[in-house]
N, C-alpha and C positions, 0 to 999 in steps of 0.2 A: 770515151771510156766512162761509166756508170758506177765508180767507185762508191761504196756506202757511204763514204763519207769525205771521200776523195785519198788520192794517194799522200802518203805522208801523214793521215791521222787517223786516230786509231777506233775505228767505227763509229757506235755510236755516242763514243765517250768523249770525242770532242776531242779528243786529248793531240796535241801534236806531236808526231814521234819523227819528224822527216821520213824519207822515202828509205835510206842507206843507215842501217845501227851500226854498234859495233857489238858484233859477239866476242867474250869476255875468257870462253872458256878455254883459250892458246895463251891467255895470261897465268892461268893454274898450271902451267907446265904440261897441255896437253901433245903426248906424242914428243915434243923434244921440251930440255929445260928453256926458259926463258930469264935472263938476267931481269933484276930489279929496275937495271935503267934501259933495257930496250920495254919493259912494260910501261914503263911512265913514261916513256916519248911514243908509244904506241896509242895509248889515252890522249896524250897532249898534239899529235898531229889527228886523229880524231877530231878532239875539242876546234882545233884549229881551219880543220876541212870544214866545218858548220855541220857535224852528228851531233844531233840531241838524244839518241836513245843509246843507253849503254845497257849491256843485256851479263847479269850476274847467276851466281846459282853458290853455296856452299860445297858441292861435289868436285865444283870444278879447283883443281889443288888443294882438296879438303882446308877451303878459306883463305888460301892462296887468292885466288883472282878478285873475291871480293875487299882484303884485305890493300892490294893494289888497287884497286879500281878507287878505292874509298882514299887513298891517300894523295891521289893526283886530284881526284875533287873536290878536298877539301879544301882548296883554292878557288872553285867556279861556283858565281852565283849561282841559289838550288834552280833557280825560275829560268835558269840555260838548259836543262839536262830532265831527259827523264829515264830513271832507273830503276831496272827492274831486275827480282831476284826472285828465288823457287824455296818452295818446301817443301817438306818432307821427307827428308834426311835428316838427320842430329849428327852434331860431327862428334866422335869418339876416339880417344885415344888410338883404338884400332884401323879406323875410317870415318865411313860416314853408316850409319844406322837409319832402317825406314823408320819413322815414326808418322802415320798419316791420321793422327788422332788430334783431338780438335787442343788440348791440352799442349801437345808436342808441336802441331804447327803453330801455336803462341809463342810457345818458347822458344824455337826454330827461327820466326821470324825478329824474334828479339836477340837472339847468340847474330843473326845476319845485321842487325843495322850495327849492332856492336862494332863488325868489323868493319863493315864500309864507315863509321863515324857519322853515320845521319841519323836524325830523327824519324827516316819514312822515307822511303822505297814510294813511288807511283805506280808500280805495277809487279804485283806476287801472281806468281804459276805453281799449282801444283804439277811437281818434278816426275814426271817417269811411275805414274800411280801402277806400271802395266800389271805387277802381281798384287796390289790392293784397291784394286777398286770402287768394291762396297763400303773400304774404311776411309780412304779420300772423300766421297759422298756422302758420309754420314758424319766425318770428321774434320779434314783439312779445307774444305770447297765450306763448309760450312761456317769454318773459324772465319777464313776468310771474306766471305760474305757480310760478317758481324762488322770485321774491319771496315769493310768500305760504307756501311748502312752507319759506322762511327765517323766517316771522315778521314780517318786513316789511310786507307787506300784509294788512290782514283781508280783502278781498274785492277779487277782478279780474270786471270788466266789460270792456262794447265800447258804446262809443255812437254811432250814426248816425240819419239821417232816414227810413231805409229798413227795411221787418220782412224782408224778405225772406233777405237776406244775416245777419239777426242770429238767425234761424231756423236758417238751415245752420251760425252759430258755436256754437250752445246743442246742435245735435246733435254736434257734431264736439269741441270744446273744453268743460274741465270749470269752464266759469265760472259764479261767484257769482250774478248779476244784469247786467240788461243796461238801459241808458238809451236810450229809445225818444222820437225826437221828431219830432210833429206826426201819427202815425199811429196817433193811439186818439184820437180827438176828436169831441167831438158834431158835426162836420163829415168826417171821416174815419175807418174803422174798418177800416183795412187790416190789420192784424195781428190781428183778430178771430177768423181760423179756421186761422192757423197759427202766428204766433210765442205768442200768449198761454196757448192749450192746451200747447205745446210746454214754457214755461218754469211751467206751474202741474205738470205730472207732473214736472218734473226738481226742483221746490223750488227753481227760480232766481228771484231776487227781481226784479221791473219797476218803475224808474221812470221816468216819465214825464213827457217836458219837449216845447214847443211847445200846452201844450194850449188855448191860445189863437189856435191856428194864427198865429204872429207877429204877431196882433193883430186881425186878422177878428172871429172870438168875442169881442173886448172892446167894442170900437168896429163894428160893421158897418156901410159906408157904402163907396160908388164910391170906388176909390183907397186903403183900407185894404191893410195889407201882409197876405201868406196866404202863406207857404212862404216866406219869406224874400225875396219878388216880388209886384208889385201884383196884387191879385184879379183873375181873370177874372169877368164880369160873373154869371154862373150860382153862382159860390161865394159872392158877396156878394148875390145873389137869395136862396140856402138859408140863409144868414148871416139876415137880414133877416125871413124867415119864423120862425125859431129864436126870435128875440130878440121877434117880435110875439107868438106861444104864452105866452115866459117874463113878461113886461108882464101879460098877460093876468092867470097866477096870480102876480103882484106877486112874480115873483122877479128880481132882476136876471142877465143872462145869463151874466155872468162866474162868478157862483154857480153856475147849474146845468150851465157847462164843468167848473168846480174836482170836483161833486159824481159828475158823468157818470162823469169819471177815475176814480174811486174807485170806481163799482160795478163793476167787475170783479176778482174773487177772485185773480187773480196779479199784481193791483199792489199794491205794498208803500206807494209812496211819488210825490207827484210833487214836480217842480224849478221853479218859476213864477219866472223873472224880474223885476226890479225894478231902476227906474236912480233912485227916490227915496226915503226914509223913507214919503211919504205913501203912493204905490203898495204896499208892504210893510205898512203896517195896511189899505189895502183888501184887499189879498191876503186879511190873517188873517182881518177881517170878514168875505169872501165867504166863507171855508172854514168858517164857522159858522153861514151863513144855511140853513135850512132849506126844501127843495124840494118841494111837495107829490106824492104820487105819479099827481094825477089829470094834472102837465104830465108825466110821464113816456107818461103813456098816451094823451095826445091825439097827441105828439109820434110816439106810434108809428099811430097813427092818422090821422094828416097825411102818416104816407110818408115823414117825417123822420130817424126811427128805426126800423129792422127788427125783428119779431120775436124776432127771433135774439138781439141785443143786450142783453147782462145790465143791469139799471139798479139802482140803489139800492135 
């Protein structure tokens, strides 16, 4: 496997993130509440599994997740953990506000380490630029650039749901790594023949979050969430097919999501979500179950998976 920089670190930045993060945004109370102490024993069996990337954003429980995230670390030395949060929102009494100006992602970035309680974040994404793009580029991409040319930052990203737009930021902008969600999935592989080539020639590092497409691939059943919105009947058709193949070679399906994400040589790392300690050791368990290569091949033989698709 020809990893940029190998698996577990994050391109060309050297930086080590492990293979398995933890995404942050089921601590904000996404889709159900989360009590205060399944969030800190969520971070702490994390910490405890050996995740060194913890993946934050202000949107997610408008300050909510980074608030938590920040309070459980405050106990782990900085040089255990690398964490990373987004801008581009200002949070407001009302919600959260885009602000993708170079002014607003200063301040953005300063209201965020407020909450988590550190001095500095390793790794800023500009958040979901999808209606401002010109003002990201000439604003937020640019503050942040300052930052890291100060020492500030190890590494600037941009995280969205879309390759499309995070294609034209990897050719245009000279960022680190980009956080790609729910579009490299054994259900979606939309960034397969342009963002992923794009960022393995530049050494930009990919991680990878939604790869359970918000729950489909975990659970697959009528009414499972897929994009942030209940499945259309044909996604939890393909879901269900998936999941009959992985049964078959006794692998659970959530494994062969976790393993899927990883055979592609420009992902560094992915971000899987957790709102309990107990989801956080299945996480680690499935990221160590082993996949045999004959579901890899039926899979592509069912019309599941293309040809084209690198697999483990």
């Amino acid at each position: 496997m020809n990893h940029v920089s190998g698996l577990g670190v994050l391109g060309r930045t050297g930086l080590t993130v492990g293979e398995l993060g933890l995404g942050c945004a089921p601590l904000g109370n996404l889709y159900e509440p989360v009590s205060e102490q399944d969030a800190a024993d969520t971070v702490l069996a994390a910490l405890a599994g050996g995740t060194r990337l913890f993946d934050t954003a202000p949107r997610y429980g408008n300050g909510v997740s980074e608030v938590r995230l920040g309070q459980v670390l405050a106990g782990v030395p900085r040089s255990q953990v690398v964490v990373a949060t987004k801008v581009g929102y200002r949070l407001t009494e009302d919600g959260a506000e885009p602000d993708f100006s170079y002014d607003g992602t200063m301040r953005c970035l300063e209201e965020s380490l407020a909450r988590l309680g550190l001095d500095r974040v390793d790794i800023a994404h500009v958040h979901d630029p999808d209606d401002h793009e010109q003002e990201a580029l000439t604003g937020a991409f640019r503050a942040l650039l300052d930052l890291r040319e100060q020492g500030v930052l190890s590494a600037v990203g941009a995280g969205m749901n879309q390759s499309d737009m995070l294609e034209r930021i990897v050719a245009r902008v000279d960022v680190d790594c980009v956080l790609l969600a729910g579009r490299y999935t054994l259900l979606d592989q939309d960034a397969l023949t342009g963002l992923l080539p794009a960022c393995e020639a530049r050494g930009v590092g990919v991680i990878l979050g939604g790869v359970y497409n918000s729950g489909l691939l975990a659970d697959p059943r009528p009414g499972a969430w897929y994009d942030y919105r209940t499945a259309e009947p044909d996604q939890v058709a393909a879901a269900l097919a998936i999941e009959e193949i992985c049964a078959r070679h006794g692998v659970p399906m959530k494994a062969a999501a976790l393993r899927f994400a990883w055979g592609h040589p420009a992902v560094s790392a992915l971000a899987v979500g957790a709102r309990t300690a107990d989801e956080v050791r299945e996480n680690l368990a499935m990221a160590q179950t082993t996949v045999p290569a004959d579901l890899w091949a039926e899979l592509r033989a069912t019309g599941l998976l293309t040809r084209e698709v690198p697999t483990p």
